[in-house]
N, C-alpha and C positions, 0 to 999 in steps of 0.2 A: 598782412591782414586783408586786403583788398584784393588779393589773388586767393585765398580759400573762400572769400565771400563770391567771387564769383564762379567757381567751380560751384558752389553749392548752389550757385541761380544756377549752374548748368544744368546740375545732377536733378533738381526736382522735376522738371518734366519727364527725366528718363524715367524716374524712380513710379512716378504716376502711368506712365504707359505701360511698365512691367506689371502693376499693379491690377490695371485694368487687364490685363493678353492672360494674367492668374485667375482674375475674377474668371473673365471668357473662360476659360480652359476648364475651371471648375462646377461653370453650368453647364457647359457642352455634357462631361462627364453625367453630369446628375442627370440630362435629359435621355444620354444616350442609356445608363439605369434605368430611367422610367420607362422609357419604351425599349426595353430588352425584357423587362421583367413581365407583362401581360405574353412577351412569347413564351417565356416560359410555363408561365401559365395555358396558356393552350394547348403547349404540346404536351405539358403532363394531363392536361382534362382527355387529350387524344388519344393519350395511351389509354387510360382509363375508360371511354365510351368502348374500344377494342378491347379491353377485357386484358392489355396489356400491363399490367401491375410492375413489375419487376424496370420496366421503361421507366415508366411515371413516379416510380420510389428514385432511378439513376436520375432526373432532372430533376424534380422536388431539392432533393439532399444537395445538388452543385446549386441549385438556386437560392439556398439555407446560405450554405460555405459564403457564396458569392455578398449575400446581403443576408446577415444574421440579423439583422431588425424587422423580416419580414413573418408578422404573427401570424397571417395566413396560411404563408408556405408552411409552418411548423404545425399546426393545426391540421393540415392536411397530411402533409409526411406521420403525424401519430396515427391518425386514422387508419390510413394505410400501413402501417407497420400492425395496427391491430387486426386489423380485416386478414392481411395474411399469417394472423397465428406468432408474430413478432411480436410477445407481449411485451420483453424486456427493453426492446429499442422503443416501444411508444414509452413506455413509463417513462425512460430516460428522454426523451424529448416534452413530456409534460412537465418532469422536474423541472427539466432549464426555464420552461415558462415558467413555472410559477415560482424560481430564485429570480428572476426579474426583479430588482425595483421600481422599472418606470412600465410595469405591466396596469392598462388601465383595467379598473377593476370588475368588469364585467368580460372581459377578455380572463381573468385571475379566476372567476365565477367557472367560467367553461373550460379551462383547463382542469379545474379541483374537479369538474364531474368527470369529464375527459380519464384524469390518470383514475377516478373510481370504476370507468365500465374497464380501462386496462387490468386493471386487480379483479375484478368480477370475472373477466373471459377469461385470465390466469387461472382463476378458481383460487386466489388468495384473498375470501371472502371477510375474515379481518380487519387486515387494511384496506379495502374497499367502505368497508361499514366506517371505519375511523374517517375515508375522505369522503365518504357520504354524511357526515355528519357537522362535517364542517361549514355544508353549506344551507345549515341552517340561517333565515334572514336574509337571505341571496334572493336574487333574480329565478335561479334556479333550486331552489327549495323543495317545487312539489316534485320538480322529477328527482331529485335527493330520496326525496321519500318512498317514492313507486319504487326506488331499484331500491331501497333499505326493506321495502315492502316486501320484496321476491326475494331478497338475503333470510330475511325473518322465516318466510313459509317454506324454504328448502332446507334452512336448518331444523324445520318443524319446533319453530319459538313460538309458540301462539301468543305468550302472555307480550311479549316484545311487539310480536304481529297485531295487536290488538291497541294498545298505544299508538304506533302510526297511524293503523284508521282514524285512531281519535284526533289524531292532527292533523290529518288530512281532511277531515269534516270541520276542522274549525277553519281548516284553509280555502273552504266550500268548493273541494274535488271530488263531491257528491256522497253516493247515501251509502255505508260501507255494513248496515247491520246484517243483511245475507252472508256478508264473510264472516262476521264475526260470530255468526251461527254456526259457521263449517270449524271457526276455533273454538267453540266450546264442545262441538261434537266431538273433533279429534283430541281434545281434551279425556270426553269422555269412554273414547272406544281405548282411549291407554289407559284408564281409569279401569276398564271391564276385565282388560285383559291381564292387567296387576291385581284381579280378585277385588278391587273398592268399590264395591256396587252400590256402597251408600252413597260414596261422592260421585261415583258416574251418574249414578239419577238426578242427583241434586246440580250437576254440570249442563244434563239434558232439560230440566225444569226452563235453568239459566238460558237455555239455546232456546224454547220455545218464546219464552218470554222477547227476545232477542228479536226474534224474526216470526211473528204468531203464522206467516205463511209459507215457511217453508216445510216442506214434507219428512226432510233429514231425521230433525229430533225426535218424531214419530216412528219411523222407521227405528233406527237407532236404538229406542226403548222399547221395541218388542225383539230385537236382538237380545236384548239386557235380561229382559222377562225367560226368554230363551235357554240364557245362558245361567241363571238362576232356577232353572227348572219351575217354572209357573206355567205350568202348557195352558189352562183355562186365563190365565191372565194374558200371556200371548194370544191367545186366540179369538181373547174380547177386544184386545187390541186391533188385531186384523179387521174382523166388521167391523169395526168405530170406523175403519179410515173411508170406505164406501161415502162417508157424508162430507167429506172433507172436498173442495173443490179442486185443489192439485191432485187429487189420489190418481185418479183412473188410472194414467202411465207408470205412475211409479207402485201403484197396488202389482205388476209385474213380478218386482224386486222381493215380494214375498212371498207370491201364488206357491213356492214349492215347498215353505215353512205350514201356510196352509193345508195341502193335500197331504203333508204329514205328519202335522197334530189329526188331521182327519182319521188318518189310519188308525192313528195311535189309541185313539179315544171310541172307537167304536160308528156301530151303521147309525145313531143319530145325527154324529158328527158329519159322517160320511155326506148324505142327504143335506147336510147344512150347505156343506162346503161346496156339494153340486150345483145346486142353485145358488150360491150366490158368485161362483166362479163363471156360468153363465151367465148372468147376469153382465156382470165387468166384461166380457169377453163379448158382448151384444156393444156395451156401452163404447169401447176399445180394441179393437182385435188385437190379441197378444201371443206371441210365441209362448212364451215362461205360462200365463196363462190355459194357454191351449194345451200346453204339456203338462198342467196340475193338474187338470179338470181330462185327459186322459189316462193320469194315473187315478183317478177320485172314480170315475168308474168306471175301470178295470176292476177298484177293489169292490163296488157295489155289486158288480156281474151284471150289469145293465143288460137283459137283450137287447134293446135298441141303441145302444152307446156307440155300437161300430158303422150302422145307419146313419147317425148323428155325425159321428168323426170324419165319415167319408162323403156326406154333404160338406162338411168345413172345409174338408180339404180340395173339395171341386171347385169352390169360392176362393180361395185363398191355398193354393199350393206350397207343403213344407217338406224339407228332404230333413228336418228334423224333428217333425213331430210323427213322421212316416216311419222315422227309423226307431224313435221313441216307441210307437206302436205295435211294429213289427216284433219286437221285444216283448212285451205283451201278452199278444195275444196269440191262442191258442191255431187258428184256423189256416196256418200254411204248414206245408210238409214239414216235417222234423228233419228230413235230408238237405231239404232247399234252406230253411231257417238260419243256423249258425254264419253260413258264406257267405248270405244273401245282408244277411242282418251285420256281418262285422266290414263289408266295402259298403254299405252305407255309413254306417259309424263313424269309417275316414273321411268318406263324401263331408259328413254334414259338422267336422269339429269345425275349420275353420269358420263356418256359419253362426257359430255358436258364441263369437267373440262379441266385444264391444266394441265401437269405434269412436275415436276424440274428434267430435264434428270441427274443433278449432285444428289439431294438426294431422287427426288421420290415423295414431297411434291406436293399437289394438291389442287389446285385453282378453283374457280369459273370463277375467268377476270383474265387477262393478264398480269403479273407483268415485268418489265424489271428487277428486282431482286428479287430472290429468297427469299421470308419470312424467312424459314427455315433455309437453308446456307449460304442463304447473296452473292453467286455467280451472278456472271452480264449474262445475255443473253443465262440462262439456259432454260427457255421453249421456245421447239417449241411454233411456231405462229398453230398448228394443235392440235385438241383437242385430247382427250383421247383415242376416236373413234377409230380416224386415225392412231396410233400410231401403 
């Protein structure tokens, strides 16, 4: 008994030393971790300033392997696997965050948005809306909404698109009734073009009501008048807008529905339409403009219209209202005419276009939203020309 009592006074001190040389070994370890981990970190930020991706995804991923607790590393390896078109590998790296249980919950927040823009740039718009939905009450809620906002308008949801404005203004991310103008318009131009001209009007009432400043629903309803064959009702629309304060620029967008009720109607019309397309064209100088009120008297037979037109164009040079004219009018050779007038034609289409002052994209006609970016009331009413 006295001899295993003393081995055991022997054994505790050893047993204590080993204990401690474990400890040691164990913090050694964790330090040599902490300061290995910011290199790695450097050197993936280094491929990254270099433009190196494919580098910065090989360290990221052994940095992951090495210490799967590090939420940073995984945050950044999704990002990167989505930037390079790797949708499937981000989504699988936002899962594993967010099967986490000891994921803290604003870290849980920015993953759920995180795998939503991987489903958005997939174009698996769906489930993007299901995890954009989830972060209703979150931290990140309103930008939840902004990407549910641009799911809504590319699926052309107006009614969907119109509820997030409304909770996006109750979440005071400002004043959204100009958009919900452009929803009721594109409400109503599908409305016109499925023959319902009674709900289109009454969708366009809705959109003035909506936004009493924007120019859209105005516009809009003399299309409508247009396409119901009301040409004096279209045409008392056009002068109304002259008194409107936004009109001047966008009074452009209809100068050619003008010079052609003009025609249509007779030399009172005609004379209307002269003066009050000068008029606008004094108040604004406009291409579309400049090109109605050349075709408005042409049909008059102005003698002095080509004195007129060739002042304007000393002031303001157009290779489309040049070529517009050339067409026209009688006073150049018949031989020289046809050639002369179809390489300006090519000269001047490109000029003819619109441009999306947000990305630059270019149109043929007049979009109130942008194909490209999806932005609302990015082109000028002024073609390319002009710009």
């Amino acid at each position: 008994m006295g001899f295993e009592f003393s081995w055991l006074l022997l054994a505790l001190p050893f047993a204590f030393v080993l204990g401690w040389l474990a400890s040691r070994l164990d913090w050694r370890q964790m330090r040599i971790l902490q300061r290995s981990a910011p290199k790695t970190y450097y050197r993936g930020l280094t491929y990254l300033l270099n433009e190196q991706q494919d580098k910065a995804i090989d360290v990221f991923v052994q940095a992951v392997q090495n210490d799967p607790d590090t939420i940073e590393l995984h945050f950044a390896l999704g990002n990167l696997f989505r930037r390079r078109g790797e949708y499937d590998r981000a989504i699988r790296v936002h899962e594993h965050l967010l099967a986490r249980a000891d994921l803290h919950p604003h870290d849980r927040d920015r993953a759920q948005y995180d795998l939503a823009q991987d489903f958005m740039k997939a174009g698996l718009y769906d489930r993007a809306e299901t995890a954009l939905k989830k972060l209703a009450g979150t931290s990140l809620e309103n930008d939840g909404l902004i990407a549910l906002l641009f799911i809504y308008e590319r699926a052309q949801d107006w009614k969907l698109a119109t509820e997030v404005t409304r909770q996006m203004e109750k979440n005071a991310q400002g004043d959204f009734s100009g958009r919900r103008c452009h929803y009721l318009c594109e409400q109503a131009v599908q409305a016109r073009e499925g023959q319902q001209y009674e709900q289109a009007a009454q969708l366009l009432e809705a959109a003035r009501k909506e936004a009493s400043s924007s120019i859209r629903p105005h516009i809009e309803t003399i299309e409508l008048w247009l396409r119901q064959d009301r040409p004096e009702t279209a045409w008392q629309a056009i002068l109304a807008l002259e008194t409107r304060d936004t009109a001047p620029a966008a009074l452009a967008l209809v100068a050619h529905h003008l010079s052609t009720l003009a025609q249509a109607q007779g030399h009172e019309h005609l004379v209307q339409a002269q003066a009050f397309l000068q008029r606008q064209y004094e108040r604004q100088p406009s291409l579309d403009i400049l090109v109605a009120l050349v075709e408005v008297e042409t049909a008059l037979q102005n003698p002095q219209a080509a004195q007129w037109y060739l002042l304007r164009q000393l002031q303001a040079p157009s290779l489309v209202a040049a070529a517009r004219w050339m067409g026209q009018t009688a006073q150049l050779p018949a031989i020289d005419r046809p050639a002369l007038q179809q390489a300006l034609q090519r000269a001047q289409e490109p000029l003819m276009r619109y441009r999306c002052a947000a990305c630059g994209f270019e149109t043929r006609r007049y979009f109130w939203q942008c194909p490209g970016c999806q932005s609302w009331e990015s082109y000028p009413p002024q073609r390319i020309e002009e710009l």
